[in-house]
ZAVO-578217 format. One line per 8 residues: for each residue z, y, x of C-alpha. Coordinates in Angstrom, 1 decimal, padded with zeros to 4 digits. Layout:
<pts>
Z,Y,X | ...
</pts>
This chain:
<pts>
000.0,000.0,000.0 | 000.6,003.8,000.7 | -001.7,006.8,000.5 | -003.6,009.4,002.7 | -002.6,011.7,000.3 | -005.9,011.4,-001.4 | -005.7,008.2,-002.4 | -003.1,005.3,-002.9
-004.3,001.9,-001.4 | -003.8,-001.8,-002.3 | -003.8,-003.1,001.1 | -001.2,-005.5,002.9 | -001.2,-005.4,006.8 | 000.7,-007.7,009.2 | 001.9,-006.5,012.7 | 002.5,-009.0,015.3
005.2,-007.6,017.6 | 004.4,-010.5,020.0 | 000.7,-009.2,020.5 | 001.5,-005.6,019.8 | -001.6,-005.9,016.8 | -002.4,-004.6,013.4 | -004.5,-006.8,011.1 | -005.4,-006.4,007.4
-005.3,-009.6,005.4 | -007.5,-011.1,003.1 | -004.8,-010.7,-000.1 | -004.2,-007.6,-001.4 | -001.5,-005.7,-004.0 | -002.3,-006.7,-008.1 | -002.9,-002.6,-008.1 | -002.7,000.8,-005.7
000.4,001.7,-005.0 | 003.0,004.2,-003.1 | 006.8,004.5,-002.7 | 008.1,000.9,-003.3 | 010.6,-001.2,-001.4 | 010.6,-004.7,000.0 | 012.7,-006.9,001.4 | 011.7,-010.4,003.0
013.3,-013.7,003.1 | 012.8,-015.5,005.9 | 013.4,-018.9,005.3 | 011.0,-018.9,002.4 | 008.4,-017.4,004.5 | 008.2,-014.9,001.4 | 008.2,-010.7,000.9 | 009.6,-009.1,-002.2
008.4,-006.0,-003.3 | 010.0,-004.1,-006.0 | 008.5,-001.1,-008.2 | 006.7,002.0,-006.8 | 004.0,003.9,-008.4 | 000.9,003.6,-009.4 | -001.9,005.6,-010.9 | -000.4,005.6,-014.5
003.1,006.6,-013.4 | 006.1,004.6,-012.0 | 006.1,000.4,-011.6 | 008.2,-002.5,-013.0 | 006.9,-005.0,-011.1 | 007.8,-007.2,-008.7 | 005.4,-009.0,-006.4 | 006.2,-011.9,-004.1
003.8,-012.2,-001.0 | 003.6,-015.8,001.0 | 003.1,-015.0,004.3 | 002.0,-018.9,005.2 | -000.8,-018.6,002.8 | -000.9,-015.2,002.8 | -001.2,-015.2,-001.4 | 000.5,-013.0,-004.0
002.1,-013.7,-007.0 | 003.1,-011.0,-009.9 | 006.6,-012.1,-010.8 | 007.2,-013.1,-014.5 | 010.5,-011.1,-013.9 | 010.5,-007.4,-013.6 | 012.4,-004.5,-013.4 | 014.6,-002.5,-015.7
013.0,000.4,-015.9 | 010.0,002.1,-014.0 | 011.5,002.8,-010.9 | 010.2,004.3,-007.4 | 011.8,004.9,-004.4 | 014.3,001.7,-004.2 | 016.1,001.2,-001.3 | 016.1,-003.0,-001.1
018.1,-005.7,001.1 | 017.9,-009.3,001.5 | 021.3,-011.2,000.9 | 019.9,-014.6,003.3 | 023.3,-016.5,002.2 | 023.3,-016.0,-001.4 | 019.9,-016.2,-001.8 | 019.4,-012.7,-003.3
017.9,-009.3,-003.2 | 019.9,-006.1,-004.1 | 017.8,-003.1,-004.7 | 019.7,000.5,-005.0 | 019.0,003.6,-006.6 | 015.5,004.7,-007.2 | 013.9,007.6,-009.4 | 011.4,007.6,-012.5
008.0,009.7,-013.1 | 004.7,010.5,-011.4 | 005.3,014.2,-010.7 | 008.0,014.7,-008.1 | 009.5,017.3,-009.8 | 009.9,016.0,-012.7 | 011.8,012.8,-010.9 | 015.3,011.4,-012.2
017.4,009.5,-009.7 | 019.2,006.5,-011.4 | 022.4,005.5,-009.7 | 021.7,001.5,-010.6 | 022.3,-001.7,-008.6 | 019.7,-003.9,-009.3 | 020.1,-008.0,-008.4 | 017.1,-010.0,-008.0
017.7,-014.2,-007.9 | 015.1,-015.7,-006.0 | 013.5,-018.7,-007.5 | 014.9,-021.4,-006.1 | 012.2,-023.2,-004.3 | 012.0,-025.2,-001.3 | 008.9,-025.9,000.6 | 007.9,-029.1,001.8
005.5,-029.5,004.6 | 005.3,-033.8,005.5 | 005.8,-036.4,003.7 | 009.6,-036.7,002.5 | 011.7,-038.2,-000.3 | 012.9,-035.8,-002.9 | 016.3,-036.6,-003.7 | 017.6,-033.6,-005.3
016.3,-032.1,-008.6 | 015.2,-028.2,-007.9 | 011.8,-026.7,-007.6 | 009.6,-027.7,-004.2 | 006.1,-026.4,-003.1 | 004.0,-027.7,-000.6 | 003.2,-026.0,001.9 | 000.2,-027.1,003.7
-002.2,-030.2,003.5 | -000.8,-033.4,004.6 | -002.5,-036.5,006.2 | -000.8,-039.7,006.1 | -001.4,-043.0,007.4 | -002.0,-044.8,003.9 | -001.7,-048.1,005.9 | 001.8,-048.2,006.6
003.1,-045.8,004.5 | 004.1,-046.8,000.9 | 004.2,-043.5,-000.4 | 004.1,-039.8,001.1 | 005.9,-037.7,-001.6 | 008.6,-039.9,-003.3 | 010.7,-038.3,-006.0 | 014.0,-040.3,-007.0
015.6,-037.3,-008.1 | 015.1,-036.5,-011.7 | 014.1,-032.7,-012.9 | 012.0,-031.7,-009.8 | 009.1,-029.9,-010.3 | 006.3,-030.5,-007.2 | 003.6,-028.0,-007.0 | 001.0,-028.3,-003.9
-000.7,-025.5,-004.7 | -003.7,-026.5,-004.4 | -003.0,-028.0,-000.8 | -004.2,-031.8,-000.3 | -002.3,-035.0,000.4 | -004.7,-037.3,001.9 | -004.3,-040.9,002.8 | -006.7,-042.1,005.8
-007.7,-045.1,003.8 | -008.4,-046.1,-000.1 | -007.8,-049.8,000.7 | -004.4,-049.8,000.1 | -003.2,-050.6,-003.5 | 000.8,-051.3,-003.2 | 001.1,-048.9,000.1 | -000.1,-045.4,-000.2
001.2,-043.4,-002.7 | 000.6,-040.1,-002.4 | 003.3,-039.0,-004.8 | 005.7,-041.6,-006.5 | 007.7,-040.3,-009.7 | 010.7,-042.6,-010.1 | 013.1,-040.2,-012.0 | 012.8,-038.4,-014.8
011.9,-035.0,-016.4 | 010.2,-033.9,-013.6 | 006.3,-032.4,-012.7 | 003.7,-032.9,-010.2 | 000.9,-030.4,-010.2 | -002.0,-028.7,-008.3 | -002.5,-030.8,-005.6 | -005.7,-032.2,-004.3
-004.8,-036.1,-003.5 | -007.9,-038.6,-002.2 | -008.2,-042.0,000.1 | -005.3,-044.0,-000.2 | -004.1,-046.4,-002.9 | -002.6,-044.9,-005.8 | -002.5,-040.5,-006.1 | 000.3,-040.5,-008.4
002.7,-043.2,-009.5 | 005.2,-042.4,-012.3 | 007.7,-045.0,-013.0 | 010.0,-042.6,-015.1 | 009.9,-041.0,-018.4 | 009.6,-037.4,-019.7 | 007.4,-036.5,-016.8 | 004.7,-033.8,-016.8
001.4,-034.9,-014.6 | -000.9,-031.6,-015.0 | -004.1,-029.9,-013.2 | -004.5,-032.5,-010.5 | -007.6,-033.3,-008.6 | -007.3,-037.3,-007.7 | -010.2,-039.1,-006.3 | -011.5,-042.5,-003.3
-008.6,-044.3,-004.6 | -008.1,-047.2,-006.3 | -005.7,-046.0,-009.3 | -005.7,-042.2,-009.4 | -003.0,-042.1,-012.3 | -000.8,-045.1,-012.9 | 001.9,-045.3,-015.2 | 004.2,-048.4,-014.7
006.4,-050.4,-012.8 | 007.9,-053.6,-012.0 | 008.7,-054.9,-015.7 | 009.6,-050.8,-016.6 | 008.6,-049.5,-019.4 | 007.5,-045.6,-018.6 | 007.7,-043.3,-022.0 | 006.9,-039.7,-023.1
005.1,-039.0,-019.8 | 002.3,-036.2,-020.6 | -001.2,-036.7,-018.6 | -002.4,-033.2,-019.1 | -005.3,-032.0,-017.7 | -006.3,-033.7,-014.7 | -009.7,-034.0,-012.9 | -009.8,-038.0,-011.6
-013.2,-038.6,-010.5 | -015.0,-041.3,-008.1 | -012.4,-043.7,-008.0 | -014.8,-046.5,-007.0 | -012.3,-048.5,-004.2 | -011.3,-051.8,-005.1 | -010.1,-051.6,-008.2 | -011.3,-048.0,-009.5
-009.1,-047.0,-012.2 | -009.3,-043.5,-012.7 | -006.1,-043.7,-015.0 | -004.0,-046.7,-015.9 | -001.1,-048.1,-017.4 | 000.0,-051.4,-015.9 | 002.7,-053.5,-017.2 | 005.2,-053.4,-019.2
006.3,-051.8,-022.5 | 005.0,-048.2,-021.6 | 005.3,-046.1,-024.8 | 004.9,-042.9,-026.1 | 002.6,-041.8,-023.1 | 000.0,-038.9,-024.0 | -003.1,-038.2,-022.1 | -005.0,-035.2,-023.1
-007.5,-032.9,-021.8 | -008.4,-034.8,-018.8 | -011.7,-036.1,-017.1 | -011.9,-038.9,-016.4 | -015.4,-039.6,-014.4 | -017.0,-041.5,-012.3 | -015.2,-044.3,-011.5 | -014.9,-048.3,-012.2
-012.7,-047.7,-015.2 | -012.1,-044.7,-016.7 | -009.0,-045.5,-018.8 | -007.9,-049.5,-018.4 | -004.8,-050.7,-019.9 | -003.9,-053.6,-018.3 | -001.5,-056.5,-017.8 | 001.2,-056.0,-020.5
-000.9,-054.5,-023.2 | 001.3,-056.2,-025.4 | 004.2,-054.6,-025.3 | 002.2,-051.3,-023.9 | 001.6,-049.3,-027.1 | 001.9,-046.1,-029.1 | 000.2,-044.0,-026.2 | -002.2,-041.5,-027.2
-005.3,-040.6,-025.7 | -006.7,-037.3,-027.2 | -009.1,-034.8,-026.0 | -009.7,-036.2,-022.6 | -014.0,-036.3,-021.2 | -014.3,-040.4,-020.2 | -018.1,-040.8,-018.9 | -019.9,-042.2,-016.3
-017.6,-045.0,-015.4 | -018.8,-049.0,-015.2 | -016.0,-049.1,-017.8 | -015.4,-046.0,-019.7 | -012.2,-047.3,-021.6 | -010.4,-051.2,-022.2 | -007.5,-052.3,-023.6 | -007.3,-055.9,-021.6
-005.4,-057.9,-023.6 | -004.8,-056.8,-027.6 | -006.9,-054.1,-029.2 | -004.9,-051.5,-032.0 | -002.0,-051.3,-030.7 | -002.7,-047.4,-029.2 | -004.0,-044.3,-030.3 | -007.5,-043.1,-029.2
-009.9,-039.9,-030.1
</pts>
């Protein structure tokens, strides 16, 4: 930000005291903007700026900038009132930002100082950068892409904690082979009531494994594996797990399932809005269709495969359009 006092600008610079350098980055500020205050914290990797002005007067936002990935975020949070002129500090231990003071309006003379202490809570995220088991519910981001040797490895991301949410962003979690069926996992959901979106997962066994129920499975890109989706587990019966809009294409290794549930007594599973492409099966519900019923299957594009949809053992016992 800042202005020439012609103009206010939207760009964010980063100065490398090691180099002595100035460079702009590629991300800039959601608007142009002057005489706002930020605060960083560091083990986040992440820079909180607070209100300011903009052309139409003073700002309520807040914008958090990721340094690693060099991306910005407007805040769902905001402040009180259209402030300016904050003065803002990072509390490192408690995890919070306090911003102080601050005055209203476009014209300075027309300014009015507030006296306010303002307390911002960051989200509470931690960022993963390797493969790792989750074992404590919070929120977690990846980081950066991941390559894993889907060999040896029986999963890369496992999550035995229930109420996680996993986010990658869009960063990819690649195996270095698609031959593996029972070994790598890119992400394996064993608890409960959690989520795995945005990542980018390809050549290794199974992308994402969910064992638990009340999980939320959304805007993934799975494809080279042999089960991109499977919901299951060793005589467990997964229920209420939502499939939502997932792209699982070109699953052609071994087996080819684009999506699956495998055994035994999964109920109450919805898949919606999802492709489906590509693959050997597009939707196969396999061993245990028995006792595997009431899923829905609603709104999802299912074309291309050798297989486009089965139910292996009984027919009727699900719900389909």
């Amino acid at each position: 930000g800042g202005t020439d006092l012609t103009q206010n600008f939207d760009q964010i610079f980063e100065y490398d005291s090691v180099l002595d350098s100035v460079s702009a980055k590629n991300s800039v500020l959601p608007s142009s903007r002057i005489d706002f205050s930020c605060a960083a914290m560091p083990h986040t990797n992440k820079i909180f700026c607070f209100g300011g002005r903009g052309p139409q007067g003073a700002l309520t936002e807040i914008v958090e900038y990721d340094s690693v990935s060099d991306s910005i975020s407007l805040l769902s949070a905001s402040l009180p009132q259209p402030t300016a002129n904050l003065s803002c500090a990072s509390d490192k231990v408690g995890g919070k930002i306090y911003c102080f003071g601050g005055q209203n309006g476009l014209i300075y003379s027309q300014n009015l100082g507030y006296d306010d202490i303002i307390e911002f809570s960051l989200p509470d995220t931690n960022s993963v950068t390797g493969c790792m088991e989750i074992s404590q519910p919070g929120n977690y981001t990846l980081g950066n892409d991941i390559l894993f040797p889907a060999e040896v490895m029986p999963e890369c991301i496992k999550i035995s904690a229930d109420n996680v949410s996993f986010d990658c962003g869009g960063h990819s979690i690649f195996g270095t082979s698609s031959r593996y069926l029972e070994n790598g996992r890119a992400v394996n959901v064993l608890g409960d009531n959690s989520v795995v979106q945005n990542c980018v997962l390809a050549h290794s066994g199974i992308g994402i494994a969910v064992s638990g129920n009340d999980n939320l499975v959304q805007g993934n890109e799975i494809f080279d594996m042999q089960e991109a989706i499977h919901i299951g587990g060793a005589f467990i019966g997964p229920k209420r797990n939502l499939i939502k809009n997932n792209n699982s294409h070109d699953n052609l290794a071994g087996y080819g399932r684009a999506f699956t549930i495998w055994c035994c007594g999964a109920t109450e599973n919805i898949a919606t809005g999802n492709y489906f492409v590509n693959s050997r099966y597009g939707i196969d519900l396999g061993y245990g269709t028995g006792t595997t019923q009431n899923n829905t299957f609603y709104n999802n594009y299912i074309s291309g495969n050798q297989i486009n949809a089965q139910e292996a053992v009984l027919n009727g016992l699900n719900n389909w359009s």
